[in-house]
C-alpha positions in Angstrom: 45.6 -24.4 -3.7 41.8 -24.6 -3.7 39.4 -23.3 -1.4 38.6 -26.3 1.1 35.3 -24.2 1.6 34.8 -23.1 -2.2 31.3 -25.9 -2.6 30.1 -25.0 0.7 30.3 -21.6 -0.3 28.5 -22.1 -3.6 25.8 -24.2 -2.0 25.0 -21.3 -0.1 25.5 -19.0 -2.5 23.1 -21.0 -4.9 20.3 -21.0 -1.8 20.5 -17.2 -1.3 20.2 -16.4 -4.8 17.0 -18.7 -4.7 15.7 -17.4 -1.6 16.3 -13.6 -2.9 14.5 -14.6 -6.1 11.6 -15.9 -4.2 11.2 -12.9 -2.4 11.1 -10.3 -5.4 8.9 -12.8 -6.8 6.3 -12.4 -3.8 6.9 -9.0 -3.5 5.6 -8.8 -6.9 2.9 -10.7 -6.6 2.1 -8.2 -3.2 2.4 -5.3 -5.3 0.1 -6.8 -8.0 -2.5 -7.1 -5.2 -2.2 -3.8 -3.4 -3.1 -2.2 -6.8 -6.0 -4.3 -7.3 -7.5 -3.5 -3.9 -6.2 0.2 -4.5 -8.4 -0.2 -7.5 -11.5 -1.7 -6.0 -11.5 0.7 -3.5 -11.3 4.3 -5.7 -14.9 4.7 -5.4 -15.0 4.2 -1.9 -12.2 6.8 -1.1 -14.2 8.8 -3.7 -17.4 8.1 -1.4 -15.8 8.8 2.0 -14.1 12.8 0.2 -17.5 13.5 -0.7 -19.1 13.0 2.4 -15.9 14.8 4.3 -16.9 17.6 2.1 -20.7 17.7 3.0 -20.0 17.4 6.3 -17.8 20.6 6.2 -20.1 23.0 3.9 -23.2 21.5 6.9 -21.3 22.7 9.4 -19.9 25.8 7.7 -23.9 26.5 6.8 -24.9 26.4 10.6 -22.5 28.2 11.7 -23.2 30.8 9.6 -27.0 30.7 9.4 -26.0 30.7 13.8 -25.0 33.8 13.4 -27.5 35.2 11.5 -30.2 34.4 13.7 -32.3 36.8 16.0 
């Protein structure tokens, strides 16, 4: 005796497997773009380190030179 539910089952089946492949497929695609801004944006992050580290040898200098005045 067959399943009387076995095509309904397989419809559904058929959707979710197309659904789920949809989804890897955007999430793909999502990843693609997150390394292409990740890209873009290396010589900002490179930009914004450098001027972390100026701004902690400044103050590190006037601290010092604080201490060394009269």
């Amino acid at each position: 005796m067959e399943n009387p539910h076995a095509e309904r089952q397989a419809i559904l089946l058929e959707r979710i497997l197309k659904n789920a492949s949809a989804c890897t497929e955007m999430i793909l695609e999502l990843n693609h773009c997150v390394e292409e801004i990740l890209r873009a944006n290396a010589s900002v992050k490179i930009a914004a380190d450098l001027a972390t580290k100026y701004r902690k040898n400044v103050q590190y200098n006037l601290a010092a030179t604080e201490h060394e005045a009269p």
